[in-house]
C-alpha positions as CSV (number, residue, x, y, z in Angstrom):
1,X,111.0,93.1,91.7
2,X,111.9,91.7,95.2
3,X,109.7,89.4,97.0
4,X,109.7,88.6,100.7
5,X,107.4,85.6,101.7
6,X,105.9,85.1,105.5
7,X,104.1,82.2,106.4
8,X,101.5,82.1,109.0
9,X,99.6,79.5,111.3
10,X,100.0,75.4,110.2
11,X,101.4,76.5,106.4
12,X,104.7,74.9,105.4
13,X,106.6,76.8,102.9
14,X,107.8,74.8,100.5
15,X,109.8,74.3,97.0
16,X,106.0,73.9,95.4
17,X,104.5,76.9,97.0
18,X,107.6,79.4,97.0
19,X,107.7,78.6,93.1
20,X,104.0,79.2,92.6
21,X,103.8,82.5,93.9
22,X,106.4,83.4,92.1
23,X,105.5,82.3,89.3
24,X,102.1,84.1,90.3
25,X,103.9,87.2,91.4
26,X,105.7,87.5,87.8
27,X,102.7,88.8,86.6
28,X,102.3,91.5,88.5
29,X,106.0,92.7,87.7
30,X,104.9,93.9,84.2
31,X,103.4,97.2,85.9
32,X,106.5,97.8,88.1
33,X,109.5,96.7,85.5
34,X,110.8,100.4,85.5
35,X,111.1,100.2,89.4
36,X,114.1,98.6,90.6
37,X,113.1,99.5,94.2
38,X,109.5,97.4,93.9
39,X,108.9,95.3,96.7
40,X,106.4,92.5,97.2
41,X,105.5,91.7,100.7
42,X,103.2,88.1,99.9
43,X,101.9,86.8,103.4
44,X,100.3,83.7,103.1
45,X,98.5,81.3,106.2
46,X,95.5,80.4,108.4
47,X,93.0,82.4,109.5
48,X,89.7,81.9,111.6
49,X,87.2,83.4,109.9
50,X,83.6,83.6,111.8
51,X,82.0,80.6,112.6
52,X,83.4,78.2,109.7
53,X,85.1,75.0,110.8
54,X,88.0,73.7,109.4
55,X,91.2,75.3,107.8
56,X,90.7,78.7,105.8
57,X,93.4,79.8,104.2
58,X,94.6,84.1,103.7
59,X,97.0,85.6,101.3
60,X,97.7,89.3,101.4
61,X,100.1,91.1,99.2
62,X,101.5,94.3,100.1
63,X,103.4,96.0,97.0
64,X,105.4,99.0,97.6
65,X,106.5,100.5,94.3
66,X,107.5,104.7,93.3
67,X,104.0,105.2,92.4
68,X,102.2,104.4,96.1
69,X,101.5,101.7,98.0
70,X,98.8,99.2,97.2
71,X,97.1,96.0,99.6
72,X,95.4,93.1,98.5
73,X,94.1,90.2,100.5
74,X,91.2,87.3,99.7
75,X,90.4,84.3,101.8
76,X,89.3,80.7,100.5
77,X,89.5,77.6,101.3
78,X,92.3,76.6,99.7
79,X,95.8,78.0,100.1
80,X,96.2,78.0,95.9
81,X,93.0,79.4,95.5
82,X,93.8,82.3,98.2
83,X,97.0,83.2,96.3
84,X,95.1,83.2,93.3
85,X,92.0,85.4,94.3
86,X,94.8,88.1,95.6
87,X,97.0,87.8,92.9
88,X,94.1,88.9,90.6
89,X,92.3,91.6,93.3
90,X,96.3,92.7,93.3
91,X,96.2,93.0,89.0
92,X,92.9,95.0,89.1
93,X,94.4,97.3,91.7
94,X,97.3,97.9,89.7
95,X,95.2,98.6,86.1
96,X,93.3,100.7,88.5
97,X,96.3,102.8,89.5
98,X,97.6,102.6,85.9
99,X,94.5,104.1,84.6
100,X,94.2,106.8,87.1
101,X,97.7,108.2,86.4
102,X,97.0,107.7,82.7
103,X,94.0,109.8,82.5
104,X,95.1,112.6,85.1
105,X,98.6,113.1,82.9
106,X,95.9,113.2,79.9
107,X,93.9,115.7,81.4
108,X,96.7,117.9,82.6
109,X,97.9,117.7,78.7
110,X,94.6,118.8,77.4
111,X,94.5,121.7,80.0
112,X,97.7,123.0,78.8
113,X,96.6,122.5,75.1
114,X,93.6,124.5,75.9
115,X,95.4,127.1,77.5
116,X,98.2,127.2,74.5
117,X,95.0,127.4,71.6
118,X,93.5,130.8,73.6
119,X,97.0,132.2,74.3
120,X,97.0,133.3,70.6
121,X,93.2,135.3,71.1
């Protein structure tokens, strides 16, 4: 899976961070390893949110894969701990997704199995 990093506001991107979100990222490639198109879009930075004082950090991932689209994005203060919470708002996303297809392929199978055991009537 391809990743493309953006950094925003007073966030320097360096050796450290580029390797943690990768290493974050490489988590999320187990749901896309059939997809050689899969690409990550991971935007991390500064934000001003409301009234709070001092630095807040944003990440936002944006994965485009051959089953949709899907967003994520969290904000705390701390740039680690905003790459974490979207990392893992990203992995439910993706279970979600999983799931869906899952049960919809399921329920189309039992449909036809329905409709092949009162063929025979």
């Amino acid at each position: 899976m391809e990743t493309k990093i953006k950094v925003t506001g007073s966030v320097i991107l360096t050796d450290e961070l580029v390797e943690f979100i990768e290493v974050k990222v490489r988590k999320l490639a187990v749901f896309v390893k059939d997809d050689a198109s899969a690409l990550a879009a991971i935007e991390v930075g500064t934000t001003s949110a409301g009234q709070r004082t001092g630095d807040v950090f944003r990440g936002e991932i944006h994965l485009t894969f051959a089953g949709g689209n899907l967003y994520a994005e969290a904000v705390a203060d701390n740039l680690h701990k905003a790459i974490d919470k979207t990392v893992g708002e990203m992995h439910r996303e993706l279970r979600k997704t999983k799931s869906k297809n899952r049960d919809l392929m399921r329920r189309g199978a039992a449909q036809v199995k329905d409709f092949f055991r009162n063929f025979g009537k």
